[in-house]
Backbone as CSV, one residue per row, in Angstrom:
resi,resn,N_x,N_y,N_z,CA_x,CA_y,CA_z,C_x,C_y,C_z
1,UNK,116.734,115.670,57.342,117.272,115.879,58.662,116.878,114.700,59.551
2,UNK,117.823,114.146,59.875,117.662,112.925,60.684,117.790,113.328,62.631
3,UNK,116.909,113.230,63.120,116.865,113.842,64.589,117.656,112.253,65.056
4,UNK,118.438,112.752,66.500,118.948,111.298,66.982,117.504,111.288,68.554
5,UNK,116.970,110.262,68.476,116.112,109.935,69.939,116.783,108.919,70.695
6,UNK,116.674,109.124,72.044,117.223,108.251,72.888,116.524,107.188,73.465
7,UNK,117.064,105.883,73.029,116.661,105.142,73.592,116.722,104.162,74.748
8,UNK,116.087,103.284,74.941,115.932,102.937,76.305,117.776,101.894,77.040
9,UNK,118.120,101.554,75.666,119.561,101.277,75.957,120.322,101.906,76.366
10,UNK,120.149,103.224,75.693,121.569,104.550,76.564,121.126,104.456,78.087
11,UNK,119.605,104.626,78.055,119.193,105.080,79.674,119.832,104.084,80.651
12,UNK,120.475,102.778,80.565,121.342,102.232,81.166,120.989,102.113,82.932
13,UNK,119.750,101.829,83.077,118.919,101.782,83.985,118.403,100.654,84.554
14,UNK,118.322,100.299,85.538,117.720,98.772,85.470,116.263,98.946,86.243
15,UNK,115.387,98.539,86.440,114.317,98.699,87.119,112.784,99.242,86.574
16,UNK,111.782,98.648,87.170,110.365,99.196,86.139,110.477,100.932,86.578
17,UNK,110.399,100.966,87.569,110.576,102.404,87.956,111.638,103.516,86.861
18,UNK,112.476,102.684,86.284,113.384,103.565,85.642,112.712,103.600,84.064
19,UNK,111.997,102.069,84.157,111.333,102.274,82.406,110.315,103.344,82.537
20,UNK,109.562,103.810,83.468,108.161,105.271,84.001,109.057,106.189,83.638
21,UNK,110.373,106.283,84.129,110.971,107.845,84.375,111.687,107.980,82.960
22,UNK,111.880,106.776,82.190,112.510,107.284,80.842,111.005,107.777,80.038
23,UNK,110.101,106.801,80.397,108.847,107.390,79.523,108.376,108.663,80.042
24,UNK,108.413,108.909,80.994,108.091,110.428,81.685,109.091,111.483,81.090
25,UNK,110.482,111.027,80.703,110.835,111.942,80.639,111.297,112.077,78.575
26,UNK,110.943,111.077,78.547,110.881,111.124,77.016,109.793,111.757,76.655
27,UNK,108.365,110.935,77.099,107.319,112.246,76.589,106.895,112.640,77.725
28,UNK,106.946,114.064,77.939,106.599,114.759,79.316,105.158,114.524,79.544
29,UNK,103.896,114.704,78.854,102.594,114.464,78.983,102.077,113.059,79.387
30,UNK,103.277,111.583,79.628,102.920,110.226,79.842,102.326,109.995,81.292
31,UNK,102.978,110.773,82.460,102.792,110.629,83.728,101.135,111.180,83.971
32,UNK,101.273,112.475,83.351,99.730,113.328,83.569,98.460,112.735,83.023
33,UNK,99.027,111.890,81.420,97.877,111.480,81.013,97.588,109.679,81.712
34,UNK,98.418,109.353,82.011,98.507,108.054,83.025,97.535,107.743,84.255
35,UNK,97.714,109.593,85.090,96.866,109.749,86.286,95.655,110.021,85.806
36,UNK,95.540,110.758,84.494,94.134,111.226,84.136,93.050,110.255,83.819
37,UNK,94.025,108.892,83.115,93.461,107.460,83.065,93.187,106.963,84.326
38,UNK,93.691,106.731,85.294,93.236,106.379,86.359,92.184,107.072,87.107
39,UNK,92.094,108.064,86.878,91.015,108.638,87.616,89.909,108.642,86.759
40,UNK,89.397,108.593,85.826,88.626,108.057,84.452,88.397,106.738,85.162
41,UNK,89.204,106.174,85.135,89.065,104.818,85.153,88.043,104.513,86.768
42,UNK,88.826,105.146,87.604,88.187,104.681,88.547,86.722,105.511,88.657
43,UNK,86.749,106.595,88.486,85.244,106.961,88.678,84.143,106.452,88.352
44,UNK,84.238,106.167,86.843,83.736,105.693,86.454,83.107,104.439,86.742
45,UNK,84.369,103.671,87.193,84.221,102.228,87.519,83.382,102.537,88.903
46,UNK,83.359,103.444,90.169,82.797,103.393,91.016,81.476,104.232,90.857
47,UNK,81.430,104.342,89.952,79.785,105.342,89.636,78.782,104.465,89.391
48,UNK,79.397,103.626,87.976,78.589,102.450,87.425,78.158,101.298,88.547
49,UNK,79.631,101.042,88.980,78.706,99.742,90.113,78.029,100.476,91.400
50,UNK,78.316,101.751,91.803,76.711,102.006,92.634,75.728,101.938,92.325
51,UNK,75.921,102.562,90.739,74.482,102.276,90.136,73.941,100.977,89.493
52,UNK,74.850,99.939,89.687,74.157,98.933,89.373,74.402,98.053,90.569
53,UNK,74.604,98.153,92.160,74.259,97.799,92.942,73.094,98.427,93.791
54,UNK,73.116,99.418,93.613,72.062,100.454,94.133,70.820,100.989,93.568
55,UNK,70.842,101.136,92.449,69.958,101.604,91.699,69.710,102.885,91.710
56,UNK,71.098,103.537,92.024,71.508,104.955,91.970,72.690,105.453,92.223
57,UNK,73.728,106.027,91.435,74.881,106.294,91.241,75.142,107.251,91.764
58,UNK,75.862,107.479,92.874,76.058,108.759,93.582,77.517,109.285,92.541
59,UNK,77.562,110.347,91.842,79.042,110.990,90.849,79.335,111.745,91.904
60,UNK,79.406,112.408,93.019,79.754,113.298,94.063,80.856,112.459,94.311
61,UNK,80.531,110.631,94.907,80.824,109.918,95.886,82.258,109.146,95.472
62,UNK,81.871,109.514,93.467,83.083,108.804,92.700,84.077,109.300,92.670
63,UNK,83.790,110.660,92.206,84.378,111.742,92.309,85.187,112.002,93.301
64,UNK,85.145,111.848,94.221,85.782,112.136,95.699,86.416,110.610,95.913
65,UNK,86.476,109.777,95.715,87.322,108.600,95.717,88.439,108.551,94.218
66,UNK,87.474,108.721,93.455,88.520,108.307,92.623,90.079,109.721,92.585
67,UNK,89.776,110.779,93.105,90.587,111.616,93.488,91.463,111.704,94.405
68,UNK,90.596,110.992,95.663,91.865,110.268,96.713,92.571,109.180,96.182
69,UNK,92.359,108.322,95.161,93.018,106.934,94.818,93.995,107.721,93.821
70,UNK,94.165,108.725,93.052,94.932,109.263,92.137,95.738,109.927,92.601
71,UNK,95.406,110.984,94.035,95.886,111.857,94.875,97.377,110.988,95.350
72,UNK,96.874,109.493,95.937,97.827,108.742,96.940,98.546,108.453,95.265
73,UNK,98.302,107.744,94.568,99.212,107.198,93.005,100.283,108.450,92.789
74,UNK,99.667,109.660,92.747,100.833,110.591,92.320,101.951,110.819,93.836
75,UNK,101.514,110.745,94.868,102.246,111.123,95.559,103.703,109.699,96.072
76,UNK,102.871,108.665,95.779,103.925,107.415,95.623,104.864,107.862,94.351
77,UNK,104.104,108.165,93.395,105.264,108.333,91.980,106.117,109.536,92.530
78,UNK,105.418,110.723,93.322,106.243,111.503,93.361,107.574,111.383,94.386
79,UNK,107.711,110.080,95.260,109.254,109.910,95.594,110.364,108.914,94.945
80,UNK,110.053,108.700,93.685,110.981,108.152,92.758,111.588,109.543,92.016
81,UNK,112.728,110.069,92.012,113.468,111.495,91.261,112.999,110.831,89.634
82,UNK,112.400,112.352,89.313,112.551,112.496,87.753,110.949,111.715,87.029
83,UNK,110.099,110.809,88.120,109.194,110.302,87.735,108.011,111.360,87.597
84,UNK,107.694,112.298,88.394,106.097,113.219,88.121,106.966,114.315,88.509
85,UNK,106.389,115.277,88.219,106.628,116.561,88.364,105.813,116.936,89.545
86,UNK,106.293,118.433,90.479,105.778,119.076,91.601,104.184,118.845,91.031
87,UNK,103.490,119.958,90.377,103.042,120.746,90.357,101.858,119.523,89.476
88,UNK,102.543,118.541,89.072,101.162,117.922,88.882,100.837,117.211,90.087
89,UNK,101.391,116.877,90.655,101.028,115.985,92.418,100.578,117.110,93.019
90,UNK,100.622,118.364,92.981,99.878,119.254,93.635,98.408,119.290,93.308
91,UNK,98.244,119.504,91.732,96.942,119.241,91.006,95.678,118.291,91.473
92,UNK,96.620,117.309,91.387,95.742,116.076,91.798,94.874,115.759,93.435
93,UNK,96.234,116.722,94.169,95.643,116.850,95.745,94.576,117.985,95.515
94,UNK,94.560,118.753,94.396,93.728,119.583,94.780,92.671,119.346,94.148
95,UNK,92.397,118.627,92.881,91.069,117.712,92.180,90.895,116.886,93.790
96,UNK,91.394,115.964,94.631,91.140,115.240,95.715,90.649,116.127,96.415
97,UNK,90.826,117.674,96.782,89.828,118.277,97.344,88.459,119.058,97.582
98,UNK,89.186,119.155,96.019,87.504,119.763,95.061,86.131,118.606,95.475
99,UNK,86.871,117.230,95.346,86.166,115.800,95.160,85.732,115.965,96.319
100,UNK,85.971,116.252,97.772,85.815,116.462,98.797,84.670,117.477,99.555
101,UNK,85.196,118.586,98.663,83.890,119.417,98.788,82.666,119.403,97.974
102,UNK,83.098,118.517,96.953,81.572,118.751,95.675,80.791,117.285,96.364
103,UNK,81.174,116.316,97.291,80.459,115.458,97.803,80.277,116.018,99.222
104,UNK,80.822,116.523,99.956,80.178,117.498,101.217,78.892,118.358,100.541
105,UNK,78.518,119.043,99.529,78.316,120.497,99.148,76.817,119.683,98.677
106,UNK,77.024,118.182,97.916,75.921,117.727,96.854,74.984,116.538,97.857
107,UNK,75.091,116.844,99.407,74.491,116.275,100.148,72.744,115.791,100.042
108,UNK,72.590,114.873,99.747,70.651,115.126,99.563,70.377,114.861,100.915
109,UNK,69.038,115.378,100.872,68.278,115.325,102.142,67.458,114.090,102.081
């Protein structure tokens, strides 16, 4: 059984934005695991260099940035049609608020 897949020629699209929304919509999990990289990415990246400018890594402080920097990424993707879905740009505002309260909540004295 030979399946037919569509490729990026039919999509007859011009633009980088249109190569995201064929991959978004070819494999549905590309957009989610994209943001999940970025926010990986950045936490991380802002955990490590506090702690190696500081000599102490605040994860509350990463946490809560790298959630606003993913928060604003999905909500740009989300006014291109067909690029992210509702309900993951909702997600992400709401990891951005969790991030918000677990660095309000993890205050030291």
């Amino acid at each position: 059984m030979i399946l037919a897949f569509r490729t990026f020629t039919e999509w007859n699209k011009t633009g980088l934005d249109q190569m995201f929304v064929y991959a978004s919509d070819t494999v549905p999990i590309f957009t989610p695991m994209l943001l999940f990289s970025l926010f990986m990415i950045t936490m991380l990246a802002s955990y490590f260099s506090s702690k190696r400018l500081g000599n102490d890594g605040d994860f509350a402080a990463s946490f809560a940035v790298a959630g606003f920097i993913t928060a604003i990424v999905a909500i740009v993707m989300s006014i291109i049609p067909g690029m992210i879905d509702t309900y993951v740009t909702v997600i992400t505002i709401i990891v951005a608020i969790i991030g918000v309260m677990f660095l309000y909540f993890s205050k030291r004295k």
